[in-house]
N, CA, C and O atoms as a Tinker XYZ file with bonds, in Angstrom:
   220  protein
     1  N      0.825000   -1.196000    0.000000    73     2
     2  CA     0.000000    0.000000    0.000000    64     1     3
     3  C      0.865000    1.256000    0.000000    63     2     4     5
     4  O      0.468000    2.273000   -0.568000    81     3
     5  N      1.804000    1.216000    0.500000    73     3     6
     6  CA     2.744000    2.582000    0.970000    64     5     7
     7  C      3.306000    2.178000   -0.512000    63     6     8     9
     8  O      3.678000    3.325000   -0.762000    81     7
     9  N      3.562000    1.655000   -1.364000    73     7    10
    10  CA     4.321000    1.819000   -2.537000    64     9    11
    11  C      3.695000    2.299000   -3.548000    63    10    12    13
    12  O      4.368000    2.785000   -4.457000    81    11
    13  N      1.916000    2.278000   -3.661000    73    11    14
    14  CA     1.241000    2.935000   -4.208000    64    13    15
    15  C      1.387000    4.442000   -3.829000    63    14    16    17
    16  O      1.736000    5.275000   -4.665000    81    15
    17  N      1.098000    4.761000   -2.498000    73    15    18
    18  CA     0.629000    5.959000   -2.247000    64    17    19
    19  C      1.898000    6.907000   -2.582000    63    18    20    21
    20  O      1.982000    8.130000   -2.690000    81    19
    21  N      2.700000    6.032000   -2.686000    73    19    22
    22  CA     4.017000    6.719000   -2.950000    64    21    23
    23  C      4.321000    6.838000   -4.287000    63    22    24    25
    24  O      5.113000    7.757000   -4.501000    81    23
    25  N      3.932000    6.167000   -5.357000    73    23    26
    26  CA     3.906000    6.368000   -6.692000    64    25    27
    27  C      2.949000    7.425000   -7.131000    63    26    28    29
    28  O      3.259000    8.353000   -7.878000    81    27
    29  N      1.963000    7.258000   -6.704000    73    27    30
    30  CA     1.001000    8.661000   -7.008000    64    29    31
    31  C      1.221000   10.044000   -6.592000    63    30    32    33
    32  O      0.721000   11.072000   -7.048000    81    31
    33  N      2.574000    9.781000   -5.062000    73    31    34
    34  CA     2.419000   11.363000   -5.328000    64    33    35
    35  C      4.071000   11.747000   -5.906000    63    34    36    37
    36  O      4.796000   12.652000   -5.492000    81    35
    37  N      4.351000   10.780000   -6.941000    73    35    38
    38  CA     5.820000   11.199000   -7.719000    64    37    39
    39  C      4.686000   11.366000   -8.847000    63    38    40    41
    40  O      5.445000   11.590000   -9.790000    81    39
    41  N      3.511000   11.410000   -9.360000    73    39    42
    42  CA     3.266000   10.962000  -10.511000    64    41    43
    43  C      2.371000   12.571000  -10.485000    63    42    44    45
    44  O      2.153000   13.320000  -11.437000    81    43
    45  N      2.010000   12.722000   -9.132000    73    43    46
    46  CA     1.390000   13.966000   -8.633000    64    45    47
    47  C      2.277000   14.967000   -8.886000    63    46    48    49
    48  O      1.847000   15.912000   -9.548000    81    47
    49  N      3.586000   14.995000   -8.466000    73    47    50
    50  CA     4.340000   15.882000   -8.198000    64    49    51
    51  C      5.106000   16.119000   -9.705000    63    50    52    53
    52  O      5.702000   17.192000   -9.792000    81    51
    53  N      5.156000   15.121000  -11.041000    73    51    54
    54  CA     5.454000   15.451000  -12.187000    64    53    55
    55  C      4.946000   16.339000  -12.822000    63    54    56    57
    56  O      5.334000   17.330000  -13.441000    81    55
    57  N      3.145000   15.411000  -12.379000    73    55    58
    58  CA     2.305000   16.479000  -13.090000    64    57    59
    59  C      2.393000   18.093000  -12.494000    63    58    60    61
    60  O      1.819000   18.748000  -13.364000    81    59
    61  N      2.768000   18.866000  -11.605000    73    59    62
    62  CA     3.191000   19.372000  -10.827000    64    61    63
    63  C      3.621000   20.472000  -11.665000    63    62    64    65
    64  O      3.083000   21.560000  -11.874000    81    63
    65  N      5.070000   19.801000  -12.253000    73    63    66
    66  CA     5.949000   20.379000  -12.367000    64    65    67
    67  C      5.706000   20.683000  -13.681000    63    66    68    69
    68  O      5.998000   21.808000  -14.088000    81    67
    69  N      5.047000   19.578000  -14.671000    73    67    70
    70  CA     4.728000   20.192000  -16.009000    64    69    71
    71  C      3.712000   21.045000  -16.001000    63    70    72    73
    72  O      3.690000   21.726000  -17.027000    81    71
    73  N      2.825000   21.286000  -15.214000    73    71    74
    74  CA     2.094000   22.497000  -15.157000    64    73    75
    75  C      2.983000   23.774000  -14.828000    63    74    76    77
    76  O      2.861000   24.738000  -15.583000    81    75
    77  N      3.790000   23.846000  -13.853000    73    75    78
    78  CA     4.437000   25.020000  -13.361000    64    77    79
    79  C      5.276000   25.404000  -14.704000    63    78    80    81
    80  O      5.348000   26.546000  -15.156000    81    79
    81  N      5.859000   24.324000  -15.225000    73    79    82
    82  CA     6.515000   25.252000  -16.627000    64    81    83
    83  C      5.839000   25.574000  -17.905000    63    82    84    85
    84  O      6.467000   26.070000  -18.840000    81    83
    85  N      4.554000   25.303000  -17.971000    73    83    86
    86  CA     3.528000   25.646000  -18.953000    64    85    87
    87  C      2.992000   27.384000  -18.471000    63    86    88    89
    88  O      2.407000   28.167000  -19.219000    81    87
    89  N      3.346000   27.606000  -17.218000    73    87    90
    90  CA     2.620000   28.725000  -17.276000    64    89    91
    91  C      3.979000   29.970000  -17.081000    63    90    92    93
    92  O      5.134000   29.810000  -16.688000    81    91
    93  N      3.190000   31.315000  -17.579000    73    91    94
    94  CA     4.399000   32.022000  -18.242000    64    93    95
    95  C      4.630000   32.819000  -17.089000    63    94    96    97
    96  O      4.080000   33.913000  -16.965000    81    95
    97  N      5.325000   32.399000  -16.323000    73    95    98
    98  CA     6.453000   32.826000  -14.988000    64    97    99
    99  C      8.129000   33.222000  -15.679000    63    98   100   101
   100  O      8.888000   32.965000  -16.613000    81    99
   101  N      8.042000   33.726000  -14.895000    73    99   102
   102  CA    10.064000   34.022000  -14.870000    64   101   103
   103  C     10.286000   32.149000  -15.190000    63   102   104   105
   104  O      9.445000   31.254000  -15.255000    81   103
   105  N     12.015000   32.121000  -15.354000    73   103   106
   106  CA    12.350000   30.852000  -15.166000    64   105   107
   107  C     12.878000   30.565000  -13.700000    63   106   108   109
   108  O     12.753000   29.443000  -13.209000    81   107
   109  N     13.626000   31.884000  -12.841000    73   107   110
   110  CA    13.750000   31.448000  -12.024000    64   109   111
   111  C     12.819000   31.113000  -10.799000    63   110   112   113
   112  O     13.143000   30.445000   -9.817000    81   111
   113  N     11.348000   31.824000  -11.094000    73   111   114
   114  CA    10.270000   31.547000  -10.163000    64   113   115
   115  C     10.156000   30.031000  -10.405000    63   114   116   117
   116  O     10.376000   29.280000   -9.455000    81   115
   117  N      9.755000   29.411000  -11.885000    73   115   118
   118  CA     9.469000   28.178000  -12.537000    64   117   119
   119  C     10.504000   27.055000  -11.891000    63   118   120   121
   120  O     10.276000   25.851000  -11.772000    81   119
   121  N     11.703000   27.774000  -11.506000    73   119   122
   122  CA    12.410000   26.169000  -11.014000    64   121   123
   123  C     12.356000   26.268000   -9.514000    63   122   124   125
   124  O     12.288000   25.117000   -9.083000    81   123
   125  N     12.356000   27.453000   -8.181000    73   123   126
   126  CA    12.183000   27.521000   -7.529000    64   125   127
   127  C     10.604000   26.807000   -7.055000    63   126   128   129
   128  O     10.385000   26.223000   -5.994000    81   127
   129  N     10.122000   26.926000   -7.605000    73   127   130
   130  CA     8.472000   26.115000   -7.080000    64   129   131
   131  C      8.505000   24.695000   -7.559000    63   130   132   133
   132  O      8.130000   23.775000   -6.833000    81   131
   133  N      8.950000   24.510000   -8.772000    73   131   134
   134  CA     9.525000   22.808000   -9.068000    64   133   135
   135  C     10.119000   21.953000   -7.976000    63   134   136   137
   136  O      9.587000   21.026000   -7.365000    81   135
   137  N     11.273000   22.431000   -7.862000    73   135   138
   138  CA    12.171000   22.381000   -6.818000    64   137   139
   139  C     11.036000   21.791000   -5.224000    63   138   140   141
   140  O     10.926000   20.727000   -4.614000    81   139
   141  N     10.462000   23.032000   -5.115000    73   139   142
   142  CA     9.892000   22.638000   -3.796000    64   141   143
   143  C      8.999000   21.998000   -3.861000    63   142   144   145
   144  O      8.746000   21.399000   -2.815000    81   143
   145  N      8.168000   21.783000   -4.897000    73   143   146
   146  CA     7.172000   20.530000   -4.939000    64   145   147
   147  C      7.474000   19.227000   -5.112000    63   146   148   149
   148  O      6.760000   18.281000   -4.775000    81   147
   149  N      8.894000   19.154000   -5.816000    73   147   150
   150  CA     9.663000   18.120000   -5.850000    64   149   151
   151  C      9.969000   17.552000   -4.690000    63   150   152   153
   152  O      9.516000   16.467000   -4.323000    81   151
   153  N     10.772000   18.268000   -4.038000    73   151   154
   154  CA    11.152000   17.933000   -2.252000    64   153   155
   155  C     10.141000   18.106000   -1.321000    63   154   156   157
   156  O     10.448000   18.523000   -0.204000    81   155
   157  N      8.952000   17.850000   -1.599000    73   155   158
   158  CA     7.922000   17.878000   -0.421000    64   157   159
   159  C      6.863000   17.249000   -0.911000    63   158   160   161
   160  O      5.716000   17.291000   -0.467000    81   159
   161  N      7.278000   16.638000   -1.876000    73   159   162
   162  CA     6.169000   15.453000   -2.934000    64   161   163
   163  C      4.443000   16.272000   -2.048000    63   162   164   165
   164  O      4.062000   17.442000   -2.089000    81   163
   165  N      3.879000   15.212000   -1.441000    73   163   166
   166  CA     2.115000   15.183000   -1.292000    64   165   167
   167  C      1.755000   16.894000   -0.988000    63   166   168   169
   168  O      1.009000   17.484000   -1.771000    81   167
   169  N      2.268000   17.508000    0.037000    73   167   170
   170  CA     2.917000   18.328000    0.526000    64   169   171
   171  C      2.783000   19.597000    0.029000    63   170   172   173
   172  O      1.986000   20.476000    0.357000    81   171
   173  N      3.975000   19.598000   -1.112000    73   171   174
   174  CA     4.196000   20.201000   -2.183000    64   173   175
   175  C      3.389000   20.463000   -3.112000    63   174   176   177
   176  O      3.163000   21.579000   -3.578000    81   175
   177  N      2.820000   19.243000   -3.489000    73   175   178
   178  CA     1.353000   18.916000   -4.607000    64   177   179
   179  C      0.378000   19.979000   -3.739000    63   178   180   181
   180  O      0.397000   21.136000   -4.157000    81   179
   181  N     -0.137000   19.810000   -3.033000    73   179   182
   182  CA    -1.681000   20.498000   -2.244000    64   181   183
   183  C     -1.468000   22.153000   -2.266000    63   182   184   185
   184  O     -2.172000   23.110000   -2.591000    81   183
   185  N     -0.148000   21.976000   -1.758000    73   183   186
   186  CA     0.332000   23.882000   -1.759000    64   185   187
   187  C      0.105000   24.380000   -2.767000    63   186   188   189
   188  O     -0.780000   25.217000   -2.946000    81   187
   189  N      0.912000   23.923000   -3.652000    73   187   190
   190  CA     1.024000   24.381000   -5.145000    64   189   191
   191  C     -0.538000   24.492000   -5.730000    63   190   192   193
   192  O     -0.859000   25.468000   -6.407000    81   191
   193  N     -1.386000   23.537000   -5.454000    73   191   194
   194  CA    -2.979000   23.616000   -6.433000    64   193   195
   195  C     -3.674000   24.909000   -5.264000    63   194   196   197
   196  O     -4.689000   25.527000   -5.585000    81   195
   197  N     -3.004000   25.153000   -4.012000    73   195   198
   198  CA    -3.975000   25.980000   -3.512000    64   197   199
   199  C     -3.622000   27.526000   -3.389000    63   198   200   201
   200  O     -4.183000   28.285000   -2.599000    81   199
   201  N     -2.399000   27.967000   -4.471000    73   199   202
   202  CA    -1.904000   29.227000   -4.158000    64   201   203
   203  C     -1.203000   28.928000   -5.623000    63   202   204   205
   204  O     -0.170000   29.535000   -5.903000    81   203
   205  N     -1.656000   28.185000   -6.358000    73   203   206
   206  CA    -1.105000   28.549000   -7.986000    64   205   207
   207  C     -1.706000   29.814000   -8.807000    63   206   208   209
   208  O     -1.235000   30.343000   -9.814000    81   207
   209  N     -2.702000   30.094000   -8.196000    73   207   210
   210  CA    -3.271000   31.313000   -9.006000    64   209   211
   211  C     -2.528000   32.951000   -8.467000    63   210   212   213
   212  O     -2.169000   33.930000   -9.122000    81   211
   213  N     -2.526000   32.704000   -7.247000    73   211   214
   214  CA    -1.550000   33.757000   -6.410000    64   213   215
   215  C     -0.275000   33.941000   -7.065000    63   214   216   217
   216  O     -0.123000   35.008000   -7.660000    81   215
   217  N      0.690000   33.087000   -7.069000    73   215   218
   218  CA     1.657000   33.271000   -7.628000    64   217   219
   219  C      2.009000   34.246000   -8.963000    63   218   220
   220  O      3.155000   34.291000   -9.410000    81   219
């Protein structure tokens, strides 16, 4: 079970990241928020969908 929940949120956190570089930010904002959604996988994912429009 933990190997699932753990694949979904690398699969979460890709999708993540290809959204963050689809949208037209600086590059260094674009790898700084990658970055941290990367290193905080589930975490990272929830932040990011709840303050992506803020940014």
């Amino acid at each position: 079970m933990g190997k699932i929940v753990w694949l979904l949120g690398v699969i979460a956190a890709v999708w993540c990241v290809l959204d963050i570089f689809k949208r037209p930010w600086d590059l260094v904002k674009k790898i700084i928020v990658a970055v941290l959604v990367l290193a905080f996988s589930w975490v990272g994912f929830i932040v990011y969908y709840l303050i992506k429009e803020k940014l």
